[in-house]
MMTF fields as JSON, N, C-alpha, C and O atoms, coordinates in Angstrom:
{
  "mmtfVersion": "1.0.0",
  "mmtfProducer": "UNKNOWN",
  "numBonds": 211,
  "numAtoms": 212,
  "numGroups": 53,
  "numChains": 1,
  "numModels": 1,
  "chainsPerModel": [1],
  "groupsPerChain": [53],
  "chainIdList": ["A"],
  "bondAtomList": [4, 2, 8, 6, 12, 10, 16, 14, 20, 18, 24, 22, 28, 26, 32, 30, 36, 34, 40, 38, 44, 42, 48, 46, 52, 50, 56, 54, 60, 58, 64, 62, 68, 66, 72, 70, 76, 74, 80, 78, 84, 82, 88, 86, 92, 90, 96, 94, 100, 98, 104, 102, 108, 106, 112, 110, 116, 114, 120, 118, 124, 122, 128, 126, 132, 130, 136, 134, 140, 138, 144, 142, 148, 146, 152, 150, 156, 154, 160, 158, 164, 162, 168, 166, 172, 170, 176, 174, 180, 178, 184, 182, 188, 186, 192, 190, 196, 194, 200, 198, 204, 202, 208, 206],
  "bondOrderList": [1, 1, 1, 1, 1, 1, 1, 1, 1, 1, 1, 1, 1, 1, 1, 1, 1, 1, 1, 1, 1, 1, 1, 1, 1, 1, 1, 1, 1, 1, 1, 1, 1, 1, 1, 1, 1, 1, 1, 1, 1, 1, 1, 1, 1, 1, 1, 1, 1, 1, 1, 1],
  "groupList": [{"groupName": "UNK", "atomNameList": ["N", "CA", "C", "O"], "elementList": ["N", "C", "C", "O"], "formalChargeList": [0, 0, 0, 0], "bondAtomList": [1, 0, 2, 1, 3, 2], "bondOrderList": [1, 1, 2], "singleLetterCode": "X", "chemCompType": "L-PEPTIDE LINKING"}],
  "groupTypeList": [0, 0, 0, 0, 0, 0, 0, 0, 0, 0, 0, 0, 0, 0, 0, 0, 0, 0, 0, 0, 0, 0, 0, 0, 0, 0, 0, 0, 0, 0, 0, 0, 0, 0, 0, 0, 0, 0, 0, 0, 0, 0, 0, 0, 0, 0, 0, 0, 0, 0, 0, 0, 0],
  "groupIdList": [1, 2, 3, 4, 5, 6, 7, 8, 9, 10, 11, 12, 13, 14, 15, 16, 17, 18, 19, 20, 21, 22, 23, 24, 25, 26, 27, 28, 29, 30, 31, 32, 33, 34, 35, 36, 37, 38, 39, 40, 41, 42, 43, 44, 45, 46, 47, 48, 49, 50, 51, 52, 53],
  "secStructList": [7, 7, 7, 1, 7, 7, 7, 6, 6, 7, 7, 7, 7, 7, 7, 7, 7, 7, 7, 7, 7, 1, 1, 7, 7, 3, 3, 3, 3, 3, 7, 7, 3, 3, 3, 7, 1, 7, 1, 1, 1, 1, 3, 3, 3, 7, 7, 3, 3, 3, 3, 3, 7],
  "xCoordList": [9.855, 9.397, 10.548, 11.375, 10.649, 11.786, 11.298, 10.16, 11.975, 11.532, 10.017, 9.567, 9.491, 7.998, 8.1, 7.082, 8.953, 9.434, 10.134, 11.267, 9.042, 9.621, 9.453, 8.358, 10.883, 10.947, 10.475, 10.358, 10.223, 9.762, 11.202, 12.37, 10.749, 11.48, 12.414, 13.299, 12.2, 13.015, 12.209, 11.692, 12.058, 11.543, 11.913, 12.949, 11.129, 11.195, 10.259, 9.934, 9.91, 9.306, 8.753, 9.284, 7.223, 6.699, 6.679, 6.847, 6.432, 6.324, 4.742, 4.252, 4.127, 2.596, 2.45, 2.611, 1.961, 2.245, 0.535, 0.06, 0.174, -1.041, -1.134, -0.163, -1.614, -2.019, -3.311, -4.405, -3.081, -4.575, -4.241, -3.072, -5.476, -5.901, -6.76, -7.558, -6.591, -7.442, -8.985, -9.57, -9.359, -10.167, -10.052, -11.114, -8.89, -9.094, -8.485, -8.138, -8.318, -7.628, -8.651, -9.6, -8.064, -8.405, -8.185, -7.079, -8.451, -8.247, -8.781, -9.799, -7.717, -8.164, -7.604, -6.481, -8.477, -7.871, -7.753, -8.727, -5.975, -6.101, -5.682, -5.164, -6.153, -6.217, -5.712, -6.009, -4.578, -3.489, -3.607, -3.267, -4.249, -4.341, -2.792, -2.092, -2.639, -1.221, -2.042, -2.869, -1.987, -1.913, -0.876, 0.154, -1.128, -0.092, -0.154, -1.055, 0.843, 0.823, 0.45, -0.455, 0.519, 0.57, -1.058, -2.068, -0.69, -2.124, -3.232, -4.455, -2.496, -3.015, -3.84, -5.054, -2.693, -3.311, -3.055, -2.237, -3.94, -3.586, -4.128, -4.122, -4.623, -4.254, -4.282, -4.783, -3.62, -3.316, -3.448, -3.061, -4.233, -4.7, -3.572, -3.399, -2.962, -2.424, -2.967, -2.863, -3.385, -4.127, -2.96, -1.855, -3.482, -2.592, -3.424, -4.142, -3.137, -3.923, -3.399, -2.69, -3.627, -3.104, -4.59, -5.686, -3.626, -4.751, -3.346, -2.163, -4.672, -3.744, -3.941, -4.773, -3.559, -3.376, -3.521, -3.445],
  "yCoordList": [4.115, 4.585, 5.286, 5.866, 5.278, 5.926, 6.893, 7.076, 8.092, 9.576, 9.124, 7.978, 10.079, 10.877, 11.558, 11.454, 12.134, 12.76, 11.929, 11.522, 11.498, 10.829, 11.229, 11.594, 11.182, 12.165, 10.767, 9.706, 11.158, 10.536, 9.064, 9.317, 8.078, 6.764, 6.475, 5.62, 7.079, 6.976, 5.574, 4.943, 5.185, 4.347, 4.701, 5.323, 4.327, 4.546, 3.042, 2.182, 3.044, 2.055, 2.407, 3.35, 1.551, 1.527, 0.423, -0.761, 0.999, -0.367, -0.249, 0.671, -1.545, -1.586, -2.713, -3.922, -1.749, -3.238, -3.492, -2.61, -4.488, -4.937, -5.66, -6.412, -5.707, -6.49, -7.143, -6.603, -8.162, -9.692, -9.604, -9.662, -9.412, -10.006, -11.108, -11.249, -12.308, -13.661, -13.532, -12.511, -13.871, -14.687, -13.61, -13.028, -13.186, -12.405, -13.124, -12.519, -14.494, -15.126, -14.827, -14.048, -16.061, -15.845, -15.064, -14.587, -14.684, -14.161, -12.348, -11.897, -11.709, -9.907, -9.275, -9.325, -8.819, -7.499, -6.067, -5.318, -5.467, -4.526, -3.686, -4.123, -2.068, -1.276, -0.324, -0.199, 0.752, 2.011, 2.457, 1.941, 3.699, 4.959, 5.55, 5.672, 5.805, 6.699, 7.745, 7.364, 8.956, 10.167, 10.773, 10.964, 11.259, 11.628, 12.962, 13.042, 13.659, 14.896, 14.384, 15.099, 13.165, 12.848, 13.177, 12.862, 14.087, 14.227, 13.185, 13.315, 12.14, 11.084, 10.149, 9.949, 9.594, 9.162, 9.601, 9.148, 10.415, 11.262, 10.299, 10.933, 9.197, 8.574, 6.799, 6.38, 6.331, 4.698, 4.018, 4.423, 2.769, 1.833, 0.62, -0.163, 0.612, -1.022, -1.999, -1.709, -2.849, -3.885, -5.102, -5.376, -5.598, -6.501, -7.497, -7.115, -8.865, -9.691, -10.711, -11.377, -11.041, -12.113, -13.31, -13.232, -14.034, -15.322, -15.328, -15.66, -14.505, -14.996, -16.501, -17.062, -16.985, -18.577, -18.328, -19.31],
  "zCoordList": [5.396, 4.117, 3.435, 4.137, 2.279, 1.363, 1.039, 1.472, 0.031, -0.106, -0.318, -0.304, -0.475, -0.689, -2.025, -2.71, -2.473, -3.741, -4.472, -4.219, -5.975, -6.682, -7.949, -8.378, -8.882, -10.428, -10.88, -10.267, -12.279, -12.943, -13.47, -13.766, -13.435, -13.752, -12.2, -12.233, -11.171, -9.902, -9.188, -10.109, -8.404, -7.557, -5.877, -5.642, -4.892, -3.532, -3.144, -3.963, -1.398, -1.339, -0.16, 0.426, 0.647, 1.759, 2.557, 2.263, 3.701, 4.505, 5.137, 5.791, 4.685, 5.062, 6.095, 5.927, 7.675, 8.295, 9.55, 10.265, 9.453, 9.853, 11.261, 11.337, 11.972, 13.269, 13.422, 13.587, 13.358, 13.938, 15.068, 15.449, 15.959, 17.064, 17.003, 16.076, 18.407, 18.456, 17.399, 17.76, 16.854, 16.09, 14.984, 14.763, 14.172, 13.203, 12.099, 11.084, 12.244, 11.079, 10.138, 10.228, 8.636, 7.776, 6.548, 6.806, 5.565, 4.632, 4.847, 5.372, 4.257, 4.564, 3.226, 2.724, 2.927, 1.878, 2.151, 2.071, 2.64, 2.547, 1.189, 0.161, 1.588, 0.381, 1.116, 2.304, 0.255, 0.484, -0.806, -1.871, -0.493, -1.631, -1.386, -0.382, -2.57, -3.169, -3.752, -4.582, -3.495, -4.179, -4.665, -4.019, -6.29, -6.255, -7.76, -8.595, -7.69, -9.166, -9.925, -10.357, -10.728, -12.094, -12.199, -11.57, -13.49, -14.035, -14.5, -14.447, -14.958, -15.637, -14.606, -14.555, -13.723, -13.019, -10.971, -10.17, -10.832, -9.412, -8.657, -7.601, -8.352, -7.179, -8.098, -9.142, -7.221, -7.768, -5.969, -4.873, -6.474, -5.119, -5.088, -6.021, -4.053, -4.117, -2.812, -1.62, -3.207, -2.794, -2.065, -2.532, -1.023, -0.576, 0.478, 1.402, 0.096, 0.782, 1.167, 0.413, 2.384, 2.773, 4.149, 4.704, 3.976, 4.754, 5.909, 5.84, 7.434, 8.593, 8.932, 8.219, 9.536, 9.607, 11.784, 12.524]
}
């Protein structure tokens, strides 16, 4: 993961990482809450989906 502290117009990044076990193929949607100061918007969801094969 990159800083945790981010000014405004900066960028950082995460690493989101998942494990299938036997019969968990198929299609999954995960979801990671970001909390964060901004008044406007204090938490933002990013969504990520993938089809295990």
């Amino acid at each position: 993961m990159g800083s945790t502290i981010i000014a405004p117009g900066e960028e950082t990044f995460i690493i989101v990482r998942s494990k299938m076990t036997l019969g968990m193929g198929g299609p999954h949607e995960f979801h990671v809450l970001l909390v964060t100061d901004d008044p406007v918007a204090p938490e933002q969801t990013l969504v990520f989906k993938a089809d295990f094969q």
